[in-house]
C-alpha positions in Angstrom: 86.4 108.2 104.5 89.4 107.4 102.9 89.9 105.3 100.0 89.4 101.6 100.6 90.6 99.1 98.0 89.8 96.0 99.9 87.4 94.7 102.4 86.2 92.0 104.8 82.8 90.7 104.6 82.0 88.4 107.9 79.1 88.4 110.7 79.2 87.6 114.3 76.8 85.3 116.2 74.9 86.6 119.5 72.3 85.4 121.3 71.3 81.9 121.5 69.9 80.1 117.8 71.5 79.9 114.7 68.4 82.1 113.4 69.5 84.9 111.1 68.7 87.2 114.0 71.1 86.2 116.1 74.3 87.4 113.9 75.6 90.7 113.0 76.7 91.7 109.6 79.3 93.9 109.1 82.0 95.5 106.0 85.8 96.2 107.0 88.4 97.1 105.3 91.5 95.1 105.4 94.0 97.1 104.1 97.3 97.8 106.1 96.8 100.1 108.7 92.8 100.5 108.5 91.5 99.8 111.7 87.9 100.9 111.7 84.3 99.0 110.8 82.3 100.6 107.9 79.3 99.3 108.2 77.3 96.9 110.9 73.8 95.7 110.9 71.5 92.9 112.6 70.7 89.9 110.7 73.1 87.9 108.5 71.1 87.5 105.0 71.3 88.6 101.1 69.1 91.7 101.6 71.1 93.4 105.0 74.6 93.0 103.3 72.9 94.6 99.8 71.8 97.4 102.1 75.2 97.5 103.8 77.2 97.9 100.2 74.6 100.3 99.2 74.9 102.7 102.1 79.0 102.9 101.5 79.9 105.4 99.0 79.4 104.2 95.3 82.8 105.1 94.5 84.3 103.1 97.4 82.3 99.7 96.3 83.2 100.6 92.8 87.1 101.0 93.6 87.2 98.1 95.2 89.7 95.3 94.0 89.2 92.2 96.4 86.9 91.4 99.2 87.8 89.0 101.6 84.3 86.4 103.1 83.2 83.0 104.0 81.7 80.5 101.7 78.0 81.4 102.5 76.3 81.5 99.2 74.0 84.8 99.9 76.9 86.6 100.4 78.8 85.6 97.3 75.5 85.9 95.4 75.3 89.8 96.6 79.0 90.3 96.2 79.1 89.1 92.9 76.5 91.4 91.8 77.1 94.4 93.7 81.0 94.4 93.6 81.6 92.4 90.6 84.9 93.9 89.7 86.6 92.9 93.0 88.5 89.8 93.5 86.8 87.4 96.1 89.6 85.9 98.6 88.0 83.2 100.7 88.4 83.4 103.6 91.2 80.6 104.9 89.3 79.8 108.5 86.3 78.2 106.5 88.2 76.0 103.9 90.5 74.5 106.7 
């Protein structure tokens, strides 16, 4: 896996509910020319996307320097803590 310096942080909703179940969590990168997931699970809550970060390379949530996700608190709770250094970009779909 190649260096990543910036990622995406979103979920997508299957199934019928809004139950935490019912989405998938996943970590992209977002940098030009990176076309490829790096991590997806079931369920959208703090401890799945702590799992996700952890099972990337240390160095590559280390090296990152902005992460791009929605205003959902647990996520900006875990990303806070588990990729400090990075710059969080909100995501411009959910302000609007």
């Amino acid at each position: 896996m190649s260096d990543v310096a910036a990622t995406g942080v979103d979920e997508i909703h299957w199934g019928h509910g809004l139950k935490a179940v019912n989405f998938l969590a996943m970590i992209y990168p977002i940098d030009a020319g990176c076309q490829r997931l790096l991590w997806v699970d079931r369920r959208r809550c703090e401890r799945t996307l702590r799992r996700g970060l952890n099972e990337l390379r240390k160095e590559l949530v280390e090296g990152l320097r902005s992460v791009c996700s929605d205003m959902w608190k647990p996520h900006l709770k875990v990303l806070a803590e588990e990729a400090g250094q990075a710059l969080n970009v909100l995501d411009g779909f959910h302000i609007t």
